[in-house]
C-alpha positions as CSV (number, residue, x, y, z in Angstrom):
1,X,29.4,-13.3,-12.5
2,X,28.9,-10.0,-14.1
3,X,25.4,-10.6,-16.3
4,X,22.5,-10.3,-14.2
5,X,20.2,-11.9,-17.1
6,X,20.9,-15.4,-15.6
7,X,19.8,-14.5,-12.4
8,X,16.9,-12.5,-13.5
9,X,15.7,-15.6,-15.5
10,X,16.1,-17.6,-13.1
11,X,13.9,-15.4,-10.7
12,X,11.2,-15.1,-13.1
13,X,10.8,-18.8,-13.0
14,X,9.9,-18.6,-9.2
15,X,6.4,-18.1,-9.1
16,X,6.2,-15.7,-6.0
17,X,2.5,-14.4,-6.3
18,X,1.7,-16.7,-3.4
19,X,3.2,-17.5,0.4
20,X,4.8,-20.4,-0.9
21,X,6.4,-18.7,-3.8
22,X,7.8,-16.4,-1.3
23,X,9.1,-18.6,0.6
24,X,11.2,-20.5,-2.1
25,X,12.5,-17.2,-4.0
26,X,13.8,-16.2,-0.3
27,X,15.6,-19.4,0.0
28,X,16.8,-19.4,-3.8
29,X,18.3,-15.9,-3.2
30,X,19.6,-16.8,0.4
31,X,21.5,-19.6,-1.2
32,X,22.5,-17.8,-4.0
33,X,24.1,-15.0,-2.2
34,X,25.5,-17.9,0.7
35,X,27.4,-19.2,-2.9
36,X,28.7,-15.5,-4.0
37,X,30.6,-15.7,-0.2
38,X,28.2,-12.9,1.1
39,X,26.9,-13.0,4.7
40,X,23.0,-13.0,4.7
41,X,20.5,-13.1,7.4
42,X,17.1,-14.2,7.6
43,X,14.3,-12.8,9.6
44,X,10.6,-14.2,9.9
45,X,7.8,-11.8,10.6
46,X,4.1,-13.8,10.8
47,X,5.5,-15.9,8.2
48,X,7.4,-13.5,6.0
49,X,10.7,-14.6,5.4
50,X,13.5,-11.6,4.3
51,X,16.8,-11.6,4.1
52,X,19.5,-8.7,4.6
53,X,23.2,-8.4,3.9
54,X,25.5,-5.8,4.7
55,X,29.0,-5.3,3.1
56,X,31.2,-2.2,3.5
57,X,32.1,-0.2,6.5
58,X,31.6,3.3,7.9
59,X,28.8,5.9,9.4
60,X,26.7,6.2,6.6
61,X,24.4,3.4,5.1
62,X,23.4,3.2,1.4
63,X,20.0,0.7,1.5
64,X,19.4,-1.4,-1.4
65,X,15.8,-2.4,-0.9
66,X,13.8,-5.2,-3.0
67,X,11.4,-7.2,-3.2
68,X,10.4,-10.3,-4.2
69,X,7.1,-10.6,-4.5
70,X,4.9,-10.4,-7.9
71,X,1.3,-10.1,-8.5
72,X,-0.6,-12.8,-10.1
73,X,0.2,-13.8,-13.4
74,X,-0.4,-17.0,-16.1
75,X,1.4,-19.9,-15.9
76,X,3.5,-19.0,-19.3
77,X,4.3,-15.9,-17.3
78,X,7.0,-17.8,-14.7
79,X,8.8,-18.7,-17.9
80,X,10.8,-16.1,-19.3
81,X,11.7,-15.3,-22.8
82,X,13.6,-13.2,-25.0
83,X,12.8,-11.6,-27.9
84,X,15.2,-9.0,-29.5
85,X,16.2,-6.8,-26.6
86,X,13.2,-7.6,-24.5
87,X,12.9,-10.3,-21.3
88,X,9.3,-11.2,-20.8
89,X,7.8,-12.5,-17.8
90,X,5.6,-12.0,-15.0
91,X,8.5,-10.0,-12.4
92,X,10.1,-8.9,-15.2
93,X,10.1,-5.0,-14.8
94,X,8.1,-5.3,-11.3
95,X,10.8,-6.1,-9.9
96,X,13.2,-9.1,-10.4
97,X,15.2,-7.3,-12.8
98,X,15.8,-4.8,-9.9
99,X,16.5,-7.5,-7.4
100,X,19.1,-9.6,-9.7
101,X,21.1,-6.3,-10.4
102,X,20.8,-5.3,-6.7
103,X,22.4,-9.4,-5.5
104,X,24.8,-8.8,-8.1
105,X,26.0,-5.6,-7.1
106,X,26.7,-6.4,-3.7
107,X,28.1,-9.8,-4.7
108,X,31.0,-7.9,-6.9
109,X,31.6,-5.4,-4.1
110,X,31.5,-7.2,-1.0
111,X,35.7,-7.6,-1.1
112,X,36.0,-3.9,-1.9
113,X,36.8,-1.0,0.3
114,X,33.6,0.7,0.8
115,X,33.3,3.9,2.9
116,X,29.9,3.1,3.7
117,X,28.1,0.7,4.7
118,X,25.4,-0.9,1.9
119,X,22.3,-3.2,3.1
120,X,20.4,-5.4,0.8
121,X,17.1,-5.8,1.9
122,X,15.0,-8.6,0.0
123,X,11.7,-8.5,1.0
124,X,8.6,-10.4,1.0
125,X,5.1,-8.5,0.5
126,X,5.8,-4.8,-1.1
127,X,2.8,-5.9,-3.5
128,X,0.7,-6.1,-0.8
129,X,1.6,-3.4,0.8
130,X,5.2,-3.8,2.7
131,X,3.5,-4.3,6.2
132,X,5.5,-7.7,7.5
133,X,8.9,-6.8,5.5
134,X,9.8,-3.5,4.8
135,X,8.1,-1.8,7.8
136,X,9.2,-4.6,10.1
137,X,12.6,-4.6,8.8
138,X,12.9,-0.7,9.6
139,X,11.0,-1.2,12.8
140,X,13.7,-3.4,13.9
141,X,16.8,-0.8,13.1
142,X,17.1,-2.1,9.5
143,X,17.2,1.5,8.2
144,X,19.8,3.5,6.3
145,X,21.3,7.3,5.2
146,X,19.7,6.7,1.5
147,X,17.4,4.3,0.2
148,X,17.3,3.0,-3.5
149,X,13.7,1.2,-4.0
150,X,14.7,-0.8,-7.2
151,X,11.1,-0.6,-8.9
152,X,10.9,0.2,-12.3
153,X,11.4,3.5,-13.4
154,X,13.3,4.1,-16.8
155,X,16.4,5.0,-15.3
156,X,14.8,8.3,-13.8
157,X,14.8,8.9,-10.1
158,X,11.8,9.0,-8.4
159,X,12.4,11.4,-5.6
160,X,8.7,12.1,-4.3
161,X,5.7,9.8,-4.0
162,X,2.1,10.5,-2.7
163,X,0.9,9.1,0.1
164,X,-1.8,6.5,0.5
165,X,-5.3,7.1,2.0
166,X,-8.0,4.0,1.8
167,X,-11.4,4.6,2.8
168,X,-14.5,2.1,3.0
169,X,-17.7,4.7,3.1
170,X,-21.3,2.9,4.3
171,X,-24.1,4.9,2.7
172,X,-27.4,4.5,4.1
173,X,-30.6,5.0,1.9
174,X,-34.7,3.8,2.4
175,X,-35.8,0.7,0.3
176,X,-38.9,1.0,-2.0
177,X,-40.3,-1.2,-4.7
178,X,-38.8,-0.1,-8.3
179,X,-41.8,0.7,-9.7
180,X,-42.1,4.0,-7.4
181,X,-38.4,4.7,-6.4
182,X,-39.4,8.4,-5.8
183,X,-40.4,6.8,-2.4
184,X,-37.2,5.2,-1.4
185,X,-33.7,6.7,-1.5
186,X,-31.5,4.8,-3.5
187,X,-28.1,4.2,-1.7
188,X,-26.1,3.6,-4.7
189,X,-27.5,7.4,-6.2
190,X,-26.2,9.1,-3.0
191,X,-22.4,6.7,-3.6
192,X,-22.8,8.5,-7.4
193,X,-23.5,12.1,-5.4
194,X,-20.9,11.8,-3.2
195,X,-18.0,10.7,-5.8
196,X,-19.0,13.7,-8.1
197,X,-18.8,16.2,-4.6
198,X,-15.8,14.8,-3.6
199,X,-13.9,16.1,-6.6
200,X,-14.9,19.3,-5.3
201,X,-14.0,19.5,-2.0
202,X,-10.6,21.3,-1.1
203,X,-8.1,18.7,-0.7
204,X,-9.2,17.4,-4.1
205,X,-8.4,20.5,-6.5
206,X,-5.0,21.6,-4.7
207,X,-1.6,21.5,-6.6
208,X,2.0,21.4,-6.5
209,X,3.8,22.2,-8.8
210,X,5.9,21.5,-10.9
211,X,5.4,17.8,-9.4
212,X,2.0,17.2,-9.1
213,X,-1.5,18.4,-10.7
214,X,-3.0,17.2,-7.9
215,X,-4.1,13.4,-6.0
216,X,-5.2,10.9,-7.7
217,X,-8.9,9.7,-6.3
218,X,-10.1,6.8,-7.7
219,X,-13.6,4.4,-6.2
220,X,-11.8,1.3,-6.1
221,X,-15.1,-1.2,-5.1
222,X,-18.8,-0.8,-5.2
223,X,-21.5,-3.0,-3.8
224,X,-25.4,-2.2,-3.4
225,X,-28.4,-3.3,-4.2
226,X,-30.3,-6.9,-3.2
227,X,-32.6,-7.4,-6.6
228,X,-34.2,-5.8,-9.5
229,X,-37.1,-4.9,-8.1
230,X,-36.0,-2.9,-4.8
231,X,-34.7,0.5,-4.5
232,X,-31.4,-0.5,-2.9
233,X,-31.1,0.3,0.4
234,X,-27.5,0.1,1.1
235,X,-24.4,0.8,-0.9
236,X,-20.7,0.3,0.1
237,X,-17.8,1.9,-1.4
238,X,-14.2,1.5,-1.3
239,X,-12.3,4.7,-1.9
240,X,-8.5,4.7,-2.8
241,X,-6.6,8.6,-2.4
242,X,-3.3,8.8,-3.3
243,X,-2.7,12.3,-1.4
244,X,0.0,15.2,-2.1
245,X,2.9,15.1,0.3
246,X,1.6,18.4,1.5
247,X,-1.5,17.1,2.5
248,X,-3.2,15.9,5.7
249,X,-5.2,12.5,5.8
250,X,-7.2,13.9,8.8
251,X,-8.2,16.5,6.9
252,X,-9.3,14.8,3.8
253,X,-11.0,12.4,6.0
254,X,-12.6,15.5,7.6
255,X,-13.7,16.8,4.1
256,X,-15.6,13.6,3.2
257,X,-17.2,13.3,6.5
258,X,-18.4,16.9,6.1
259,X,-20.3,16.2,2.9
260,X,-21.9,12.6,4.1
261,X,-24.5,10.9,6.9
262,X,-22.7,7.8,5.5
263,X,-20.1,6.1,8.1
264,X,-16.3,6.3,6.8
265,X,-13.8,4.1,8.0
266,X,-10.4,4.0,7.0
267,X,-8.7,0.7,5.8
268,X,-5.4,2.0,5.4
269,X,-3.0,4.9,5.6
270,X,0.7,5.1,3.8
271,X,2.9,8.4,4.4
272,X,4.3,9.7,1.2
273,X,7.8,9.8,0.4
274,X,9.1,13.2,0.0
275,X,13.5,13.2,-0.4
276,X,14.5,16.9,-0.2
277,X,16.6,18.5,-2.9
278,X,19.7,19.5,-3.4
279,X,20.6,16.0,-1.6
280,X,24.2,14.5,-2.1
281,X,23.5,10.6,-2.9
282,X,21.2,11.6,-5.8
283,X,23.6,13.8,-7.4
284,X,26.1,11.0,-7.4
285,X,23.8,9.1,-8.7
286,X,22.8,11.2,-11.5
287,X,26.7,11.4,-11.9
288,X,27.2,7.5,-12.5
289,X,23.9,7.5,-14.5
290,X,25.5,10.2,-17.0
291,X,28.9,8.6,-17.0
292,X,27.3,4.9,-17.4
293,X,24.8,6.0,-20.2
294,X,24.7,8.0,-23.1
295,X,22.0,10.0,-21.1
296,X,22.8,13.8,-21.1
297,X,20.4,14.7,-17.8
298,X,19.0,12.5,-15.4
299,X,15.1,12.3,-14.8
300,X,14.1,13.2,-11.5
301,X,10.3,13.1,-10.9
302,X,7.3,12.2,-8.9
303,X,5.7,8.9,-8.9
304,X,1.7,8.6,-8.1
305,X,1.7,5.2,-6.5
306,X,3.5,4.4,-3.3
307,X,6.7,2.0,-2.5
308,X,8.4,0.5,0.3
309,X,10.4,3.7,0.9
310,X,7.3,5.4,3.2
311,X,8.9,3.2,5.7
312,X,12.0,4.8,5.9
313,X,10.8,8.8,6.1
314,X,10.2,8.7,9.8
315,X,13.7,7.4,10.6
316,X,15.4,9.7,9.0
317,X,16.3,8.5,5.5
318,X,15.9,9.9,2.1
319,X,14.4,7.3,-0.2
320,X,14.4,7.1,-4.0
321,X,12.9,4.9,-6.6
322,X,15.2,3.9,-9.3
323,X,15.1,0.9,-11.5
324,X,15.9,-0.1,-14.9
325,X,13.6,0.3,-18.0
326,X,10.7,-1.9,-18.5
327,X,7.0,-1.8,-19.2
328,X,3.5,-3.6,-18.8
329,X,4.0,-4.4,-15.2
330,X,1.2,-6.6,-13.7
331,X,0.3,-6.7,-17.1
332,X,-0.4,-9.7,-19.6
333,X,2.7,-8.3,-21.1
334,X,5.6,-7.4,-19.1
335,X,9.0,-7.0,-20.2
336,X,12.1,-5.0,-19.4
337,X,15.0,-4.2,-21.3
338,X,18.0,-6.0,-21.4
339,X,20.7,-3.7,-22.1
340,X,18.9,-1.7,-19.1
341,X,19.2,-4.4,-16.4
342,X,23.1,-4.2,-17.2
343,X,23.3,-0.3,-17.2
344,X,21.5,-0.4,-13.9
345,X,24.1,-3.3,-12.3
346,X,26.7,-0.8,-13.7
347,X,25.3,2.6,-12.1
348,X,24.6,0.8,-8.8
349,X,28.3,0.0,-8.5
350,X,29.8,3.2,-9.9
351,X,27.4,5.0,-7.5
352,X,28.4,3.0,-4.5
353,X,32.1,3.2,-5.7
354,X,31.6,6.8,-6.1
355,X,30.5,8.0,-2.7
């Protein structure tokens, strides 16, 4: 089998928004692979299922990491469609495309003398955050030389991403009746205060160039307030950073606490992704991408959201994102190309051929 659109159709079909979804599209692929005469094993982490297959031999390790897992989408969604060079459905771009190409890949390979060693990694929850698969998985030794994260991404490599700072901020104000709020102190005025100061604070109007302008800040949640007729007296935020790979959580945290009496917590931390250049595996890889496509230059950039690849960085590894071309992820609308999903089965081999 050398067409992954089969297999990506198929995949779309799973509905794998939910834990039971999961838990079929694991098995699907386990069997799948099982039939292609690879080896697979399957790990369980609080329920997570994940599977990982090695081929190849040698010192080095190439990591081919996906997941399975897709935000929520409509029931017409799970069943996918063509229309001219596009495949609609919910997965499509984010990221079944990636994962068929990525089974395929090591399907056609696995009798072939490889220098290296390459690990598929399916995994369960990247959507939510990677904590039982990904992190697990690396947590347990599952970790390699050079990462592909097979999200979409145009065909361009993704060599940086920022990190991940969550914050839920408390704000604390004095209740009054409405009609005379100049004796109260509205909370959900001093959650408007503190979003305008917080632009600028230090961390928040730092650059680096040419990759980044700067982090992206963004007040995720808001809740405040009891009734019409009261000055609210508390207001809760959610607050979602995604910091430069310079940067320090601590001292953003810091930075906020300086400039509130509100109580900050943090929900949730994610280290950014940083792969240092010059670095070998991505020029062979922008070498199978030139000789695969018509593309003169490869695109190498820096994503703002986070992937599975944070995981990696403190073992060692240099992680990329690079997928095929697609658009309107968790969208009403999502679709990659066709044509793509083959080039990127075709650069994946080349590059692991080439190395």
């Amino acid at each position: 089998m050398t067409n992954p659109i089969p297999l990506l159709k198929k995949l779309i079909q799973i509905d794998s928004s939910h834990s039971k979804g999961i838990t079929a599209i694991i098995n699907y692929c386990e069997v799948w692979l099982q039939n292609q005469g690879v080896e697979v094993q399957k790990l369980q982490n609080k329920g997570y299922p994940m599977l990982v297959a090695v081929i190849g031999s040698g010192p080095s390790t190439v990591v081919l990491n996906a997941h399975a897992d897709v935000v929520e989408g409509s029931p017409g969604q799970f069943i996918p469609e063509i229309k001219g060079n596009k495949l609609y459905g919910r997965g499509a771009a984010d990221m079944k495309a990636g994962l068929a190409a990525m089974m395929l890949t090591v399907a056609a390979l696995k009798e072939e003398f490889l220098s290296h060693k390459v690990m598929l990694q399916i995994v369960p929850d990247e959507e939510t955050g990677g904590v039982y698969g990904t992190k697990y998985l690396t947590a347990q030794g599952y970790t390699g030389d050079f990462i592909i994260c097979g999200e979409p991404t145009n065909l361009g490599i993704a060599v940086q991403a920022k990190g991940v700072l969550q914050l839920e901020i408390e704000l604390q104000g004095e209740s009054a009746h409405s009609s005379r709020p100049w004796e109260g102190h509205n909370a959900i005025i001093m959650a408007y205060d503190l979003w305008m100061k917080i632009f600028e604070l230090p961390f928040a109007l730092e650059r680096e160039p040419p990759m980044y302008d700067g982090p992206s800040i963004n007040f995720s949640k808001i809740s405040g307030g009891s009734a019409f007729n009261l000055v609210p007296k508390l207001c809760r935020v959610s607050l979602d950073i995604r910091y430069l790979p310079s940067q320090s959580p601590d001292k953003i945290i810091q930075q906020i606490k300086n400039i509130t009496n509100g109580t900050v917590s943090v929900h949730y931390v994610g280290a950014p992704v940083v792969t240092r250049m010059p670095n070998s595996y991505v020029n062979t890889l922008v070498d199978s991408i030139r000789e695969i496509t018509s593309l003169e230059e490869a695109h190498l950039y820096a994503q703002h959201g986070s992937h599975d690849g944070k995981y990696f960085m403190e073992y060692g590894g240099s992680a990329v994102e690079f997928g095929p071309v697609g658009h309107g992820w968790h969208g009403n609308n999502e679709y990659v190309y066709v044509d793509s999903v083959t080039e990127y089965q075709q650069i994946l081999m080349h590059f692991l051929r080439s190395l």
